[in-house]
C-alpha positions in Angstrom: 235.6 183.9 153.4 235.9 182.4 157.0 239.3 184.3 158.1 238.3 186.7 160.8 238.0 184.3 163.6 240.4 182.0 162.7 243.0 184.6 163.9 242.7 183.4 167.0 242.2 179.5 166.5 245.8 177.9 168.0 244.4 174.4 168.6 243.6 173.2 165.5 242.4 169.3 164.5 243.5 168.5 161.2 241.4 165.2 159.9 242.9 163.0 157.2 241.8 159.6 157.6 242.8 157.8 154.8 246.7 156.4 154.2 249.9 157.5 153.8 250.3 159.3 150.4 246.9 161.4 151.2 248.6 163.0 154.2 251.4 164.1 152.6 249.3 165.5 150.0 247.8 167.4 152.8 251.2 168.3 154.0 251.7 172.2 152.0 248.0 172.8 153.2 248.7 171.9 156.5 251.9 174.3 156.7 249.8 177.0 155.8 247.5 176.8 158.7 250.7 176.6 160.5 252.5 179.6 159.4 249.3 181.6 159.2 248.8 182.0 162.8 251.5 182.3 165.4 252.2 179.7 168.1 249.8 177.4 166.2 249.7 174.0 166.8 248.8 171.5 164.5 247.0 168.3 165.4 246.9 164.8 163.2 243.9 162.9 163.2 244.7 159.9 160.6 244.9 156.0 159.9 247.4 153.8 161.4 248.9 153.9 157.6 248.8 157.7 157.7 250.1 158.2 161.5 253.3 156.1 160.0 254.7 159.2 158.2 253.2 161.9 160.4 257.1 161.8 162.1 258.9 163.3 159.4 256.5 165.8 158.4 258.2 169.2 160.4 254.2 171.0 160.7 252.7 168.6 162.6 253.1 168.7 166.0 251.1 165.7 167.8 249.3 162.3 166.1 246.1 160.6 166.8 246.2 157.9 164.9 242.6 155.7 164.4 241.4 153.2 161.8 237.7 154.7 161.2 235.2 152.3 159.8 234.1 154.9 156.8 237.3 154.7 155.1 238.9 151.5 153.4 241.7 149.9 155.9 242.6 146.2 156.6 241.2 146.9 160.4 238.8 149.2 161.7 237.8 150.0 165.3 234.1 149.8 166.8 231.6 151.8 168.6 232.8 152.3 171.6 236.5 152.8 170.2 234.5 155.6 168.2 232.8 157.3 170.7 236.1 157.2 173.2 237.7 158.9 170.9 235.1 161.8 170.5 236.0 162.0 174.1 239.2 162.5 173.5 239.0 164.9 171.1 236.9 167.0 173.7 239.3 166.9 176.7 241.9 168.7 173.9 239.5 171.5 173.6 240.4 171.9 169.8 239.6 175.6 168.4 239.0 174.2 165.2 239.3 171.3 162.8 239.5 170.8 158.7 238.8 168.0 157.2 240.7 166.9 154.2 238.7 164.3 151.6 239.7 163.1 148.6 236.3 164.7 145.7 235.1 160.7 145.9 234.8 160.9 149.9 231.8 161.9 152.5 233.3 164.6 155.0 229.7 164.2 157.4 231.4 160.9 159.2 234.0 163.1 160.6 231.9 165.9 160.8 229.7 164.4 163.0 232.6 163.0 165.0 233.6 167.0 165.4 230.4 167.8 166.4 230.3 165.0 169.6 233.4 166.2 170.3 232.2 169.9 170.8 234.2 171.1 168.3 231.7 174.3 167.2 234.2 175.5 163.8 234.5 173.1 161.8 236.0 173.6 158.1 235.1 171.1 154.9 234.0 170.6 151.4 230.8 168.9 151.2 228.6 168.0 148.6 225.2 168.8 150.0 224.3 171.5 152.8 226.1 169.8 156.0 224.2 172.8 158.4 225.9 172.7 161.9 228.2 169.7 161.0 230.2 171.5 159.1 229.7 175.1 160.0 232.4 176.8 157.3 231.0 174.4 154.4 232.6 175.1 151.5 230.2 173.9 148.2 232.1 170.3 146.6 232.4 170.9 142.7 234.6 168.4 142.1 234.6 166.6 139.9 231.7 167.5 138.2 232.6 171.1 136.9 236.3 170.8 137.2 239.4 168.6 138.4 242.6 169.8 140.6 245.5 168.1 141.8 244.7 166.9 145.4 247.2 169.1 146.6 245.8 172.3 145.5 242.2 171.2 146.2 243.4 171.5 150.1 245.6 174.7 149.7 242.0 175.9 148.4 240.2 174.8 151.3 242.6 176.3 153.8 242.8 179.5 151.9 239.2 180.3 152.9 240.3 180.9 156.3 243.2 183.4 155.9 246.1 180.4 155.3 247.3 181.1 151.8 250.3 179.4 150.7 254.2 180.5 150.5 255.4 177.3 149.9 253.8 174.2 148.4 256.6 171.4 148.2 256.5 168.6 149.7 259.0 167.9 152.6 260.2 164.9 154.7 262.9 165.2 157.5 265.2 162.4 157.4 266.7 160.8 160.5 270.1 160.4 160.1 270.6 156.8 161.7 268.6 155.4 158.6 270.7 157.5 155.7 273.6 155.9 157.4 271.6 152.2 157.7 270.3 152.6 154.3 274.3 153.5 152.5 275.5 150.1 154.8 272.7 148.5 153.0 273.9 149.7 149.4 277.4 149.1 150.0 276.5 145.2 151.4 274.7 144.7 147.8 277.8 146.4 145.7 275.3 149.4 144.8 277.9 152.6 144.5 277.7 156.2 143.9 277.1 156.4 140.2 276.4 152.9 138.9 272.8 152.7 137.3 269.8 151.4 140.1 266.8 152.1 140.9 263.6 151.3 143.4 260.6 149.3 142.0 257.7 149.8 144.4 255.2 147.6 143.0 252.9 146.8 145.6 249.8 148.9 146.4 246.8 148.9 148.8 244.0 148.6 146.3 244.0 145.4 143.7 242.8 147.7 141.1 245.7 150.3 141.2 248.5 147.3 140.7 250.1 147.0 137.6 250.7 143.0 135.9 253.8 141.8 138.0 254.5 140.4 134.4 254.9 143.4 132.8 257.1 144.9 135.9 259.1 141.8 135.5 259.9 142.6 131.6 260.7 146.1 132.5 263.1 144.8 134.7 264.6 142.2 132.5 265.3 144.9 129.8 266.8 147.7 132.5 269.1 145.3 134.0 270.1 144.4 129.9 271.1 148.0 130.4 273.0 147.6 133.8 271.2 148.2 136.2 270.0 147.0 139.3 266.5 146.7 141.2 266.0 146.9 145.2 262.5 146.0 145.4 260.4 147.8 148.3 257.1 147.1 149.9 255.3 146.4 153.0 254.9 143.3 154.8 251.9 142.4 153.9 253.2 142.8 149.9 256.4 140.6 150.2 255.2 138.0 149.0 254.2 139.9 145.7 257.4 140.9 145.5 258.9 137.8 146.1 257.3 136.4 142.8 258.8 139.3 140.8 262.0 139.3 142.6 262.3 135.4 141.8 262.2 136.3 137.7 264.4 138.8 137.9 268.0 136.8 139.1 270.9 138.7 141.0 270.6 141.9 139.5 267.9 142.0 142.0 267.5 142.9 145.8 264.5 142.6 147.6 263.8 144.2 150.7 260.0 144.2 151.0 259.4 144.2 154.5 262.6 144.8 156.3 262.4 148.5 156.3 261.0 151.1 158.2 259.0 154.1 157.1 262.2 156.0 157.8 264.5 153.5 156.6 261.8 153.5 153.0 262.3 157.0 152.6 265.6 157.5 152.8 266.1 154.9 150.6 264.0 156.4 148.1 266.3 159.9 148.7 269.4 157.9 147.7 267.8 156.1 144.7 268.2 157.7 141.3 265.2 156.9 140.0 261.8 155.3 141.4 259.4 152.9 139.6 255.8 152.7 141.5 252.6 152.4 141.2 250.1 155.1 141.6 250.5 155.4 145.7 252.4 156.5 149.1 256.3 156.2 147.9 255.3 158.2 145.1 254.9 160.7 147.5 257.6 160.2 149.3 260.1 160.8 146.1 258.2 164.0 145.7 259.1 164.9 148.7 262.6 164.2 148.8 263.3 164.6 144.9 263.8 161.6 144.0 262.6 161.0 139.8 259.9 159.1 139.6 258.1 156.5 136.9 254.5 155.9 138.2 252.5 153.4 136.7 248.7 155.6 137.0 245.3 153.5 137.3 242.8 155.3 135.6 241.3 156.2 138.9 240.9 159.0 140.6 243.2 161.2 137.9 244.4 163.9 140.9 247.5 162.0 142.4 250.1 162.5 140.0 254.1 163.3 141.2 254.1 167.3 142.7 257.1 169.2 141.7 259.4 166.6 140.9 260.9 165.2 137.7 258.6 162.3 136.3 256.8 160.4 134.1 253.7 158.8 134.4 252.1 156.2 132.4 248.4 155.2 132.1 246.7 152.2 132.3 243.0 151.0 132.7 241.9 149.3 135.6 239.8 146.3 134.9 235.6 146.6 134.4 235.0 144.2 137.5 236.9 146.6 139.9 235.7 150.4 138.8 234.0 152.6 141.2 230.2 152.1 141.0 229.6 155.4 141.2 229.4 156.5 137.2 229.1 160.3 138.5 232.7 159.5 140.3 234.2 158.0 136.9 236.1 161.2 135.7 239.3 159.6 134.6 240.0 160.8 130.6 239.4 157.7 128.6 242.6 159.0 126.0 244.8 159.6 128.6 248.5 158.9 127.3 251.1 158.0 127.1 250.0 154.1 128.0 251.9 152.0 130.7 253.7 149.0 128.8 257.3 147.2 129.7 258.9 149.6 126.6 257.5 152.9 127.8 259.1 151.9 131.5 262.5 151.8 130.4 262.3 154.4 128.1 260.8 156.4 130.9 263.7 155.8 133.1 266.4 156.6 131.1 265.0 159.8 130.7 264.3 160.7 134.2 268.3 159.9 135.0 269.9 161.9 132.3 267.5 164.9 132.7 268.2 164.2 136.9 271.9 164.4 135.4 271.7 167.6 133.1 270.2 169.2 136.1 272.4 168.7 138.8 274.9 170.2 136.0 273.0 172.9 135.8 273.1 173.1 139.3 276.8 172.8 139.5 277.4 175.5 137.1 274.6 178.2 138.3 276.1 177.4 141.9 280.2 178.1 140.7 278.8 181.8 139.2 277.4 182.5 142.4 
């Protein structure tokens, strides 16, 4: 629709200001931008929380990493941050931006912050005619006449512009110094190649997409029954979440909320067999690097599930008080199964690690006939 000039766009701004997971849901749409154009360099505008993975994904080549006030973070920065940065934005004399949103998110925020920074093609979905704010407006039907996985809603979006996609996995670049930290780590806790573990990831950003620490807790209990042991993951600001399941679940148990970097996290999360999470960034991240995952969904926003990688994911309702307020927005199937319980866990990761074993042997065998 929009491709013919676009030839010619080099500079472009990428805009995806929400956290970690959303970017690298963005991730295949921003490769096809990328590959579409040669000598095309891609630009990060994101959260704090998204600039944190921005380093290992290959197509981005620079970050600008600020906490706007129109999405949901812990911190946010003010006017005159705002407007410094829309200076900013003009001394890199951009060629064009897109801007990435979620169906439940208003693009004209950023939009306007393209148009102060005298960025003239700008590329978005939008609900309602946007006129010069977002110049390539592509009409927002989501989710009122269908639903996508977030990941092709973007490759859509980019598509307009000549970018279609070769290749839509997701990708992470591991640095080697924390593979090696992360095996010293395994070995100090007696984890070896081959014994039954896993990764519980049981924090989350938002209250309402947290699944009972109770119920993770009996999960547990019945998987270490089985043999196997937890490392338990999450940020800082979540240890001491964790700390309350870690203290139920004995020496089977190691947690590590807090101690590791992003890179450290995700190459952890390579090495695991399995992952157990809620419905959020390390997700992602498993995707990315094929690890199985278990994801405990809050009936949100339905679009998020695992892309391309062996999983599971079990439903659960998020409580009255903490639904969106926005009925139009509330799109999540009310029978959506299976249903999340401390039973359906277990079973689920079982599964996930003899079907991760049948296909490495599949692997093994295709690879000896080549």
């Amino acid at each position: 629709m929009f491709s013919g000039a676009w030839k010619n766009h080099k500079n472009i701004l990428c805009i995806r200001l929400d956290n970690m997971g959303d970017v690298l849901m963005s991730q295949p749409a921003m490769r096809a931008l990328k590959q579409s154009a040669p000598d095309r360099e891609i630009t990060l505008l994101t959260s704090s929380a998204g600039a944190s993975i921005a380093p290992f994904i290959p197509e981005v080549d620079d970050v600008i990493a600020f906490d706007v006030p129109w999405i949901k973070t812990s911190e946010t920065n003010g006017e005159k941050q705002l407007l410094a940065l829309a200076g900013e934005l003009r001394s890199r004399q951009f060629d064009a931006s897109v801007i990435f949103t979620v169906y439940s998110q208003n693009p004209l925020p950023a939009a306007m912050l393209c148009y102060l920074a005298g960025i003239k093609t700008v590329l978005g979905y939008c609900r309602e005619n946007p006129y010069q704010l977002i110049n390539q407006w592509i009409p927002d039907k989501e989710p009122l006449d269908y639903i996508v996985h977030e990941i092709e809603r973007q490759l859509r979006l980019v598509e307009m512009v000549g970018a279609p996609a070769c290749d839509t996995r997701l990708a992470l670049e591991i640095p080697a110094e924390s593979r090696e930290k992360v095996s010293d780590k395994l070995a100090a806790i007696s984890i070896q190649q081959g014994e039954p573990w896993l990764v519980l990831h049981a924090g989350v950003s938002e209250e309402k997409r947290r699944y009972p620490a109770d119920s993770y807790i009996a999960a547990c209990r019945s998987l270490i029954k089985q043999g196997y042991q937890i490392v338990l993951t999450g940020s800082g600001g979540e240890r001491g979440y964790v700390d309350e399941i870690y203290r139920q679940l004995g020496d089977a148990a190691t947690n590590v909320a807090g101690e590791l970097s992003v890179a450290d996290l995700i190459a952890l999360i390579a090495a695991a067999p399995v992952l157990i999470s809620n419905n959020t960034g390390p997700v992602h991240i498993a995707a990315a690097v094929g690890t199985p995952v278990v994801v405990l969904y809050a009936m949100t926003n339905p679009q998020h599930t695992p892309w391309r990688v062996l999983n599971r994911v079990l439903y659960f309702e998020v409580p009255p008080e903490l639904r969106t307020k926005n009925r139009l927005l509330q799109s999540f199937p009310s029978a959506s199964t299976p249903r999340a319980s401390p039973r359906a866990i277990a079973a689920a990761v079982n599964e996930l690690v003899k079907e991760r074993i049948n296909h490495a042997s599949r692997n093994d065998c295709t690879d000896s006939l080549v």
